[in-house]
N, C-alpha and C positions, 0 to 999 in steps of 0.2 A: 590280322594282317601284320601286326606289329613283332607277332609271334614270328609269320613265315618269313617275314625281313630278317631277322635274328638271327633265323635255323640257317640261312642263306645269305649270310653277310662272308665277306672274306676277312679272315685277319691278315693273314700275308700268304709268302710265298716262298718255303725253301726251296733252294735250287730252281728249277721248274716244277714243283709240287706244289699245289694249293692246299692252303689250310683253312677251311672251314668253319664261319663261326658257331656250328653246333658240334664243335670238336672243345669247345671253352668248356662248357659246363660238366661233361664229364675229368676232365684233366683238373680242375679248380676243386673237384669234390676228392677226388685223387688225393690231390697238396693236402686239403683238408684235413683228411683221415691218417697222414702221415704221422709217426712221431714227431717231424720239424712242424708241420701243422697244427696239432694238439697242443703243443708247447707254445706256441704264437696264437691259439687260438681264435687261426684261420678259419673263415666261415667260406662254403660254396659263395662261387661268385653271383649277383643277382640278375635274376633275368632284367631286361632291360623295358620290361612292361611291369616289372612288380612295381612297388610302393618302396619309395627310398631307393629306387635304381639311377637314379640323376641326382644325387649325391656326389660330393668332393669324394668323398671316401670310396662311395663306391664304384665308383669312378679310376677310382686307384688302382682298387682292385682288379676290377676288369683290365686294367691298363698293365698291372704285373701279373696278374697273370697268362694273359695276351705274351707277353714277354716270355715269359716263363714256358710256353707252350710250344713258341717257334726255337726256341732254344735247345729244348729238349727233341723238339724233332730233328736239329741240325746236327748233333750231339749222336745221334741215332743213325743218324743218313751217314755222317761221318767214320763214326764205329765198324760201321758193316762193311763201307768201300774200304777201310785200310787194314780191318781186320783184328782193330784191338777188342779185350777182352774183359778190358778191367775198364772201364770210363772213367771212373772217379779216380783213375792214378795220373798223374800227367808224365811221368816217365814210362808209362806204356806205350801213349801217345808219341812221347820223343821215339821209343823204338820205333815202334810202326815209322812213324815219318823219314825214318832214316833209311829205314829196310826201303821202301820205296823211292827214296831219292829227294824227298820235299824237302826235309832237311839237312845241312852240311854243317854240323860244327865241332870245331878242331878245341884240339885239348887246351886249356891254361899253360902259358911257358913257366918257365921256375921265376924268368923275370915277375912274371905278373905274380908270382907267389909272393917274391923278396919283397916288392910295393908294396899287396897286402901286409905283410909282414908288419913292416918299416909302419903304414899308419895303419896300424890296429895292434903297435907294443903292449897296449897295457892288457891284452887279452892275455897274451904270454907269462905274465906275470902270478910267481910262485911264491904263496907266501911263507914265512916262516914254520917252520911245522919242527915239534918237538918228540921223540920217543921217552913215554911217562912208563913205570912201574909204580906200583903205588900199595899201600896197607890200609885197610877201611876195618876202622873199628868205632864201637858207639861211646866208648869212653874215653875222656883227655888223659886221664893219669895213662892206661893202658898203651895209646899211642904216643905221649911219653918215654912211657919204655921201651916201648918199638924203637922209638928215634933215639934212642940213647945205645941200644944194640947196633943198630945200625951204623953210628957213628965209633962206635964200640971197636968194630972190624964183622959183624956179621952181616952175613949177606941178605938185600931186603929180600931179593925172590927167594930166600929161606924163609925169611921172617912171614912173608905171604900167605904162607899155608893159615896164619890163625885168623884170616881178612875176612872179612864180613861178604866180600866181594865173591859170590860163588862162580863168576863169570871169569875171572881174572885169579882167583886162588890157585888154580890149578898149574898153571904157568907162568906163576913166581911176578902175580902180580903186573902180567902186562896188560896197558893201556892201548900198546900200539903208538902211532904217529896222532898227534891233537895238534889244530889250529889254532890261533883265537877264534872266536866266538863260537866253537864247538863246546865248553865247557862256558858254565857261569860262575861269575863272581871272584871270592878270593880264591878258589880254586884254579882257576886258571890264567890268575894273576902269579901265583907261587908256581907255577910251572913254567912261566914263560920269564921269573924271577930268580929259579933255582939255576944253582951252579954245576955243571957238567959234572956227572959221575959224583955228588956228593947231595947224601940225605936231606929232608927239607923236611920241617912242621914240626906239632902237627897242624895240621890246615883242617877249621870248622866248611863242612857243608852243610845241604840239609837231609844225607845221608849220613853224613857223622862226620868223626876226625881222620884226615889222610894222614900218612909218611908219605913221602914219593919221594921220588932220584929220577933224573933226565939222563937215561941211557945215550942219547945221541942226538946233536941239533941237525937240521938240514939250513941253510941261512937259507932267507926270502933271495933271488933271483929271477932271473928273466932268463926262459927257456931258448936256446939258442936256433938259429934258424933251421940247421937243419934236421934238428929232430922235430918240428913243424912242421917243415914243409909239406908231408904229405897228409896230412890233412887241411892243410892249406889249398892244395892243388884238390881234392876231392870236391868242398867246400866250394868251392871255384868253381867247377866243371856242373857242379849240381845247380848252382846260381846259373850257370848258362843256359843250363837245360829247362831251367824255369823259365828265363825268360823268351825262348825262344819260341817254346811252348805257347804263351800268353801271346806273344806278339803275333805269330802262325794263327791263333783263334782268333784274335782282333780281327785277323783282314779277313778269314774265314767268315765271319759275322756282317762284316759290311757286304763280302762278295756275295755271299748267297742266300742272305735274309731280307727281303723287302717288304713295307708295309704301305696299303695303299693311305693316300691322303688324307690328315683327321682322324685316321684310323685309332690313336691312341693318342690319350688326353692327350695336351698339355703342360698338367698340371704335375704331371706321373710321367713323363716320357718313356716313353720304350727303347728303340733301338735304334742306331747309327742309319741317316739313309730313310725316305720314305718318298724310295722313286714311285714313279708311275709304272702300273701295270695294267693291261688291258686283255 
């Protein structure tokens, strides 16, 4: 008897669809078998005549996965009336709602950009970045006389060709643009130390001895508004879309998900609402 209570209990009730409680124990072994399942090393929910079914725990479980059950049906019933195709995107979702009129929402102004702007400065913010060329060799004396040619009048991206560097040899020794903290140590303390357009070192790493010259500083700056703006405004519009998203499924979940009374611990709450249904 305890069995046919079970197979014929109600969990709730999407829209006006009844969900069945012998509709649990297949969906639970479902989750189970899932990659997120296996990994959480979800077990099938227990019958509620086994041994250890009046358990906190498993107690819980029946109560999330109850949850998890009407959810997924809502989720479904949903999908199919508005015709999205992706579920797990939530800007499908924003399309569909829109194409049908449930949603209305208007772009970000540039005001609301300038705001963001104004308090979220230090996003903006560019730091110092230097263009390095550089000679990599394994001996001091050798790099020595690099930097003494160098300073000589010969040019380092000549002197390059004999760099240990086969990444950089070829094109007289460029590094391209360096931050701090993209190099270690004395390395890129001599570069952010070195004098525009004049030879440096040589500088120990634990590749060897540099030469380097700073072809061109950028100074640290703060990016001006309006070449942000548009990903400011993107940024913006996406956040909208999030939440209008979220907020549209909240009331969705209260409107059309009911569980009857008791129905789900306590202990584990379920969901928003457990009107009466008869």
């Amino acid at each position: 008897m305890a069995e046919d209570a079970a197979e014929t209990a109600v969990l709730g009730w999407v829209g006006e669809t009844l969900v069945p409680g012998a509709a649990l124990a297949g969906h639970m072994a479902q989750l189970a078998a899932s990659p997120a399942g296996l990994r959480l090393g979800l077990l099938p929910v227990p019958d509620e005549t086994a041994e250890g079914a009046g358990t906190a725990r498993a107690k819980a479980v029946r109560s999330w996965g109850t949850r998890a059950l009407l959810l997924d049906r809502l989720v479904a019933m949903e999908a199919e009336r508005l015709g999205v195709t992706r579920p797990g995107s939530p800007d499908d979702w924003v399309d569909c709602l829109q194409a049908v009129g449930e949603l209305r929402l208007s772009p970000p102004s540039e005001a609301e950009a300038l705001s963001c702007y104004r308090a979220n400065n230090y996003r903006y913010r560019v730091p110092e970045r230097r263009r390095v060329r550089h000679v990599l060799l394994s001996d001091r004396d050798d790099a020595e006389q690099v930097y003494l040619e160098a300073t000589g009048g010969a040019e380092l991206a000549d002197l390059a060709l004999q760099s240990l560097d086969a990444g950089t040899r070829t094109c007289g020794g460029d590094l391209g643009w360096v931050e701090r903290g993209q190099l270690a140590g004395a390395l890129e303390e001599a570069i952010f130390t070195a004098e525009l357009g004049r030879a440096y070192g040589p500088v120990e790493s634990h590749f060897g001895w540099h030469v380097l010259a700073v072809d061109a500083v950028q100074p640290a700056h703060v990016r001006p508004f309006d070449e942000c703006k548009g990903e400011i405004l993107s940024e913006l519009a996406s956040d909208r879309r999030q939440a209008a998203w979220r907020e549209w499924w909240q009331r969705k979940v209260a409107d059309e998900i009911t569980v009857p009374d008791g129905a789900l611990d306590v202990l584990a709450p379920g969901l928003p609402g457990t009107s009466h249904r008869h």
